[in-house]
C-alpha positions in Angstrom: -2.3 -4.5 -27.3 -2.2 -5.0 -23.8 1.0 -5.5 -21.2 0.7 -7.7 -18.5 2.7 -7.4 -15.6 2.5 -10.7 -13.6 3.5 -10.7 -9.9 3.6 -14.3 -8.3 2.9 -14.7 -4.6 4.9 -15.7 -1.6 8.3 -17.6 -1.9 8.3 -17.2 -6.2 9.5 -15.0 -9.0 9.0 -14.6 -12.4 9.6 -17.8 -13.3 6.4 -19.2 -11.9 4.4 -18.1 -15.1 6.5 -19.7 -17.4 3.5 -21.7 -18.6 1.2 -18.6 -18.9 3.1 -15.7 -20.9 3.4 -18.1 -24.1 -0.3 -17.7 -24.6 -0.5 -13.7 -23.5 2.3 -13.9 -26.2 0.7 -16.0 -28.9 -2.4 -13.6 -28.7 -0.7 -10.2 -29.5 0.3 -9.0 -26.1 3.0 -8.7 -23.9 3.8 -10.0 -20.8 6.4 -9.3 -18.4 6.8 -11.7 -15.5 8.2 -9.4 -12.6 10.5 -10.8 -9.7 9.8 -8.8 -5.9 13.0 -7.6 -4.4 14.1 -10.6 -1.7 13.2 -13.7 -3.9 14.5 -15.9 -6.7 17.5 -14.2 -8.0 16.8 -11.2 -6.0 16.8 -13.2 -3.0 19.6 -11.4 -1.2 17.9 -7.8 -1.6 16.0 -6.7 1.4 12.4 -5.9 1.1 9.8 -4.7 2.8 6.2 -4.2 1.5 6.4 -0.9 0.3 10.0 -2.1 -1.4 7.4 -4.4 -3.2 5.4 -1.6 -4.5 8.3 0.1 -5.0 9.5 -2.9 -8.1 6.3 -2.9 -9.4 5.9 0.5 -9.8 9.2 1.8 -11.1 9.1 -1.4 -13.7 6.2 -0.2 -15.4 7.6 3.8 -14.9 11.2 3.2 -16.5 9.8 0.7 -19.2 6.8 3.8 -19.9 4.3 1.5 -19.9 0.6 2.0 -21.5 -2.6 -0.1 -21.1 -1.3 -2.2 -18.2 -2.8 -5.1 -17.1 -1.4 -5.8 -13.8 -1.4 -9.5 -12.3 -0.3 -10.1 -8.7 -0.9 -13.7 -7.0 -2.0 -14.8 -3.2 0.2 -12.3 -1.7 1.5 -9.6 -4.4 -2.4 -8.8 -4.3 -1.1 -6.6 -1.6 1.5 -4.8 -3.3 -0.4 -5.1 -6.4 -3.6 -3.4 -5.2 -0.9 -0.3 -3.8 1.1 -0.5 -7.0 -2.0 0.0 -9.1 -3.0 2.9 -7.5 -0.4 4.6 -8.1 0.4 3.7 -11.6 -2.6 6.5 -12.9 -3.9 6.4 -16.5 -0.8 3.5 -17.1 -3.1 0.7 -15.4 -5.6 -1.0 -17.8 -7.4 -3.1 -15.2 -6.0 -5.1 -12.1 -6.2 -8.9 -12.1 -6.3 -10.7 -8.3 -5.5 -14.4 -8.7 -6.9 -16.0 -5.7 -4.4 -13.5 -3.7 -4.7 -11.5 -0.6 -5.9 -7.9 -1.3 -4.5 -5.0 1.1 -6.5 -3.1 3.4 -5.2 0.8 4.7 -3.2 0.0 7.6 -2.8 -3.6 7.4 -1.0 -6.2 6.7 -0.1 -9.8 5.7 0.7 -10.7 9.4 -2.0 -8.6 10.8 -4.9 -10.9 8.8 -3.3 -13.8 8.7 -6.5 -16.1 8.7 -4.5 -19.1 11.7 -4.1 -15.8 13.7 -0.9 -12.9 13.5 0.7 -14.6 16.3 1.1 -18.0 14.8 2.5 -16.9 11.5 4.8 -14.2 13.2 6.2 -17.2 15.4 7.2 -19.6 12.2 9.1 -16.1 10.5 10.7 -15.6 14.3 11.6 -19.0 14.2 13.6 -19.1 10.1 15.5 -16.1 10.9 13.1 -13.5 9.7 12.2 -15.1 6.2 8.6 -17.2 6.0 9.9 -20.8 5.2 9.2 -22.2 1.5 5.7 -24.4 1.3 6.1 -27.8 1.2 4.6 -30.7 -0.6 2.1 -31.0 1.9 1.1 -27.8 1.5 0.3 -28.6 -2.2 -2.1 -31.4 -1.4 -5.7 -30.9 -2.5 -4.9 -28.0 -4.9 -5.3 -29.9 -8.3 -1.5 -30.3 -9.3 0.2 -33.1 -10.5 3.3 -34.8 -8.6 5.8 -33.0 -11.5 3.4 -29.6 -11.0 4.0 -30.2 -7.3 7.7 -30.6 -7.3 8.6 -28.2 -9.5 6.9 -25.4 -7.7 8.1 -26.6 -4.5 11.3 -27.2 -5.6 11.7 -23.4 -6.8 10.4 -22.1 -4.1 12.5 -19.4 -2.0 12.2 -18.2 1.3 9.7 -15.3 1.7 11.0 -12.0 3.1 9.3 -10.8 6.7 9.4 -7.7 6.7 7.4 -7.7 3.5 4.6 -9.3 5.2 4.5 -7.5 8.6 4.5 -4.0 6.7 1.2 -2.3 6.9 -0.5 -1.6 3.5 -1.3 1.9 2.5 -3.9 2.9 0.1 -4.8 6.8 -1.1 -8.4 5.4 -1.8 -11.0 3.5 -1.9 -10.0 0.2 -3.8 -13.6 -0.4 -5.0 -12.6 2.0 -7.1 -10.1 0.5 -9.3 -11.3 -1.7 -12.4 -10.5 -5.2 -11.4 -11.0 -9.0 -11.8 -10.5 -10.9 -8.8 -9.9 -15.0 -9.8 -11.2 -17.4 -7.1 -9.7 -20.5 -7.5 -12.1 -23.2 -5.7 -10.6 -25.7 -4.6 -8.5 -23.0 -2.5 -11.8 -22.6 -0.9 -15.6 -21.7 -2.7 -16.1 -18.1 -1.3 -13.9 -15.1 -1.8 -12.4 -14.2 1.6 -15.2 -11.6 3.7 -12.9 -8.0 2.4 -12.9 -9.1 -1.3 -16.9 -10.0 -0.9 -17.1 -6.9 0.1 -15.0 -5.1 -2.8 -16.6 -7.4 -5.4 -20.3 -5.0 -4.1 -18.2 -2.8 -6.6 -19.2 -1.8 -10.3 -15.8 -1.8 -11.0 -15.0 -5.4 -10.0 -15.7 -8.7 -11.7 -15.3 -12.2 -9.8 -14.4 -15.3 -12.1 -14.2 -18.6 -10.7 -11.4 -21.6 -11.6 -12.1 -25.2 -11.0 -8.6 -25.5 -9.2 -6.7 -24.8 -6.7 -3.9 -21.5 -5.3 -1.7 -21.8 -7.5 -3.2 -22.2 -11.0 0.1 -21.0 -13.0 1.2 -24.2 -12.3 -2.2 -26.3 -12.5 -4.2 -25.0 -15.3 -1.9 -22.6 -17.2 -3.7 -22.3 -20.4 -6.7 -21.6 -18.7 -5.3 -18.7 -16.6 -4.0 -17.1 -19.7 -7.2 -16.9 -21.1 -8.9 -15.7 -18.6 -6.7 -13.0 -18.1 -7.0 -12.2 -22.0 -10.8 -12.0 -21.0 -10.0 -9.7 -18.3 -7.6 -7.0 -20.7 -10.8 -6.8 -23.1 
């Protein structure tokens, strides 16, 4: 039996894989949807990147986790990739859903694709906190008007802090077994420092006909590929 420990991206919590642990479920596993410190119901915790870690870590320590499978979406790919290095013999394999992946020194901010200053601007400019996405921001990604409003519509804002903190890794992390999911309407090539990972024997790409945020969009499907990836 696997355990997967799902971590959804920017501005969500647990509740975002509603749709997928039934099916992790169903086929003998467990699954444990994980909310990061500053959203959801934990919005009024501060957090920082390394506080993200930090959750993910100590979850899976104080619930003595075996044979993890962990999960992290869009931006807990940053965490996540930290978090599984430091989880040892626990961690199974590491799943990257269309997500960002962290880089030694780096961070969200630093590789933000419109530019650092752009994105550092809009979190000046809320307070600190990166606004919710919007409905526009859903367009083009292969979810229904209901899909659309009930992510939208549970969306939180994103803590800063968490973003601008730099990444730091212990090694190489090529050498981690992982699956990285590219979802294609999100865009048909993995971004140039996952390309670059995927040259690893240790790393599998698998594609989805659908767009960022395919919790919502094609939740059965996402289940099984990540029972796929925890064989």
């Amino acid at each position: 039996m696997a355990i997967f420990v799902l971590v959804a991206g920017a501005w969500l919590g647990s509740w975002a894989w509603d749709d997928v642990v039934p099916t992790l479920r169903e086929a003998g596993h467990e699954a444990l949807p994980l909310t990061l410190s500053g959203l959801a119901e934990k919005r009024a915790v501060p957090a920082g990147q390394q506080t993200h870690v930090r959750d993910i870590v100590d979850e899976v320590e104080r619930l003595d986790l075996r044979d993890v499978v962990l999960v992290g979406h869009s931006y807990s790919g940053i965490p996540v990739g930290q978090a599984a290095e430091l989880l040892g013999d626990r961690l199974a394999r590491v799943v990257f859903v269309d997500s960002n992946v962290p880089a030694d020194g780096a961070s969200f901010v630093s590789t933000w694709w419109e530019g650092p200053a752009k994105l550092e601007a809009a979190i000046a400019g809320n307070g600190g906190s990166w606004a919710p996405l919007t409905a526009v921001d859903c367009e083009g990604q292969g979810l229904t008007d209901e899909q659309t409003a009930r992510l939208v519509g549970g969306a939180t804002p994103h803590p800063g802090d968490s973003l601008a903190e730099p990444a730091v890794l212990a090694r190489p992390l090529g050498e981690l077994p992982a699956t990285y999911i590219k979802c294609l309407l999100d865009g048909a090539e993995p971004n140039d420092d996952v390309a670059a990972l995927l040259t690893s024997e240790q790393w599998r790409l698998v594609e989805m006909d659908t767009g960022h945020w395919p919790m919502f969009s094609q939740p059965y499907e996402l289940a099984q590929l990540l029972l796929e990836a925890a064989r």
